[in-house]
N, C-alpha and C positions, 0 to 999 in steps of 0.2 A: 181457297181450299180450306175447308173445315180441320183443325188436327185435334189428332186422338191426344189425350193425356192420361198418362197412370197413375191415379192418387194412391197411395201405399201408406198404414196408420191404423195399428191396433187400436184406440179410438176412435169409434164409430162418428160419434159427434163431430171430431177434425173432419173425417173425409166426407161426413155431408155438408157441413159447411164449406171445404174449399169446393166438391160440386156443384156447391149454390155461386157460388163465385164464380167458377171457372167457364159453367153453362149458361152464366146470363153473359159472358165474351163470345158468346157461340160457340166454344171449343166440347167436343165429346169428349164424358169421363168414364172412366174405368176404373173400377173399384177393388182393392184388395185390402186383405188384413193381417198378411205374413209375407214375410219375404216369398215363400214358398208358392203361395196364390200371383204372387206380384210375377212372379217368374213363368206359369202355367201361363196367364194372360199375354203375357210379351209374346210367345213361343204361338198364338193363335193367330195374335191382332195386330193390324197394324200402326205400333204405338209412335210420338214423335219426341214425346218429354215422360219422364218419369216424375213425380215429388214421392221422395223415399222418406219415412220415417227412419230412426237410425235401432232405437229400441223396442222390439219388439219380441214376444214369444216366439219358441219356433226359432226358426232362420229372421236373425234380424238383418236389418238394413246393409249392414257393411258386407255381411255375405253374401245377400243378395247382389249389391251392386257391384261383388268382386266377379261373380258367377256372369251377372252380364254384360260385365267388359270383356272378356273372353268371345263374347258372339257380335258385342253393336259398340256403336260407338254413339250412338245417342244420346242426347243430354239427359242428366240425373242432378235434381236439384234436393239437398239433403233439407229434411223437416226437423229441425233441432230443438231441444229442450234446453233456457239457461242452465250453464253447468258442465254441456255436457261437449266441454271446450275438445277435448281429447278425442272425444269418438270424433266431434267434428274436421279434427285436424287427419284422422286415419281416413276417414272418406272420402275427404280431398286427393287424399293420397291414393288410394285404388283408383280413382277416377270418376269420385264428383265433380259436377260442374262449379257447382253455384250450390249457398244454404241459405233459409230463411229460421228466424230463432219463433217459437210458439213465445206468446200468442199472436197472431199474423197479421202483420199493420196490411190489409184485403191490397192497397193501391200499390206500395212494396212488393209483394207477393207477386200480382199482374205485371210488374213492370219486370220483373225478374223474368217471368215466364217466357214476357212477350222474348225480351232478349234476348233469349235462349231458341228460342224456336223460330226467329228472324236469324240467329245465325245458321241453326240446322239446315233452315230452306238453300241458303244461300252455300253451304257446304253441298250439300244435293246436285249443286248448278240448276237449280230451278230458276236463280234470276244471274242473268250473263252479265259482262263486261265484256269492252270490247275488246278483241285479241291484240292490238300493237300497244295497248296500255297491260295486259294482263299479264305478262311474262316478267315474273323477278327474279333478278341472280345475286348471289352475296357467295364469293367464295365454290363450294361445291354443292351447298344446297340452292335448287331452282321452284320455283314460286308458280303455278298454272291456274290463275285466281279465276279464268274463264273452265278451265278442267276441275277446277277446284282439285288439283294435283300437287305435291309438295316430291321432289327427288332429293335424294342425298348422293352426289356422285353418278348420277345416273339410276339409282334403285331406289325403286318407290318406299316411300315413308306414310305409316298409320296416323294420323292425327286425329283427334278430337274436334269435335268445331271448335271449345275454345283456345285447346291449344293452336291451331290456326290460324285463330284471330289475334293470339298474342303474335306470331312468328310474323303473319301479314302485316302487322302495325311496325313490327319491328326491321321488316326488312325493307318498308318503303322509307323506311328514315336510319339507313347504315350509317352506324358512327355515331350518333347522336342518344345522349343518356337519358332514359325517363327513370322516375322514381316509378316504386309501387301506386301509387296515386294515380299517378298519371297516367299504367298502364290498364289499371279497372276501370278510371273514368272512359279511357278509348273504346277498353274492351265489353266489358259489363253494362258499360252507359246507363252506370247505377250509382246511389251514393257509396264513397269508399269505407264500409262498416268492413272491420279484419282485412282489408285490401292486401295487408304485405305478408300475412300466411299465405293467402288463398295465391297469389300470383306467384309467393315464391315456388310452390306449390308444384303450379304448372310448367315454372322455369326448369324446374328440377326436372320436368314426365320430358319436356322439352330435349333439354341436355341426354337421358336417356337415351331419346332416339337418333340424336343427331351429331354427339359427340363419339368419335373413338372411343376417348377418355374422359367421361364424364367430370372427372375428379379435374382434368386439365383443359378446360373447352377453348376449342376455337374460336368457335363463333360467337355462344352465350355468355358474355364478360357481366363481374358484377363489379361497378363501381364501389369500392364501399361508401354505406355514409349519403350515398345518394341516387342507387338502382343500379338499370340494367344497359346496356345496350349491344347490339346487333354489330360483328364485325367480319371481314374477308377468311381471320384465318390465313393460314399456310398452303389452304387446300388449295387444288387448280380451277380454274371455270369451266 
């Protein structure tokens, strides 16, 4: 299946060049130049990956991508300018996925994309596993990799695809500490450029949803000094 992509970038010359890019992969691009246009188009078409630029006239990028968290959970990969470390880190924070820094090494860029939209499909349940492997427990949160369903206590939990990809890695191996490294190389299946913002990042959207007390988590332990890992908690099964 062919997927739609949103290229977003008050620079005209970026969003034709990653078109050129992105449509010799086969993928459909969609073109916008404000947050505000990038926004119109979502609300039409059926989009599967976003590339936000972050600076923009108008509605820039962080507003828009705040504005579309609210409705999808689709991936949004931030279009970065060296420099612009700060807005990168707030993006992450509303709910970027993934960033690529201009000017855009094209094979970086594709390999980001694909990963993103290989996890999308597979969030969708467009590709199964089988049910007596699919089912994972840690504690009170339950794991539906075939539903692609995540519970907390019995009530459903929102995830991200990547946030899902982190909690999936993490709960097929309870107990056991990965570094930030280790959890982009699983997750991202990309080289680890800013690997221990961006993850912490999502360890954070994570604890969010699935701790009581964020500040005291159950589940999401951080080692210091050498990451994260996945435990039982208090809670009951």
């Amino acid at each position: 299946m062919m997927s739609n992509i949103l290229v977003c970038d008050d620079e005209r010359d970026i969003v034709s060049a990653l078109r050129i890019y992105l449509t010799a992969e086969g993928y459909q691009v969609f073109e916008a130049y404000t947050g505000s246009e990038a926004l119109a188009i979502l609300e039409k078409e059926d989009i599967q990956l976003v590339l936000m630029d972050i600076m923009m006239p108008g509605m820039d990028g962080i507003t828009a991508i705040s504005r579309l968290r609210q409705e999808s959970n689709i991936p949004v990969i931030l279009l970065t300018a060296k420099g612009e470390d700060t807005d990168k880190v707030l993006g992450l924070n509303i709910g970027a996925d993934d960033y690529v820094v201009k000017p855009f090494n094209p094979v970086e860029l594709l390999a980001r994309v694909k990963a993103q939209l290989r996890r999308y499909v597979n969030l969708g349940g467009m590709m199964k596993k089988q049910a007596d492997e699919s089912v994972l427990c840690v504690g009170g949160i339950q794991l539906d990799d075939a539903a692609k369903q995540v519970t907390l206590d019995g009530v459903p939990v929102s995830l991200t695809p990547t946030e899902y990809d982190i909690l999936h890695f993490l709960m097929k191996n309870p107990g056991k500490v990965f570094s930030s490294t280790q959890i982009y190389h699983e997750v991202w299946q990309n080289p680890a450029y800013g690997a221990e913002n961006t993850v912490a990042v999502h360890i954070r959207h994570l604890r969010e949803k699935l701790e009581i007390n964020p500040a005291e988590p159950r589940y999401l332990k951080v080692v210091w000094g050498q990451g994260y890992k996945l435990e039982g908690g208090t809670a009951h099964a």
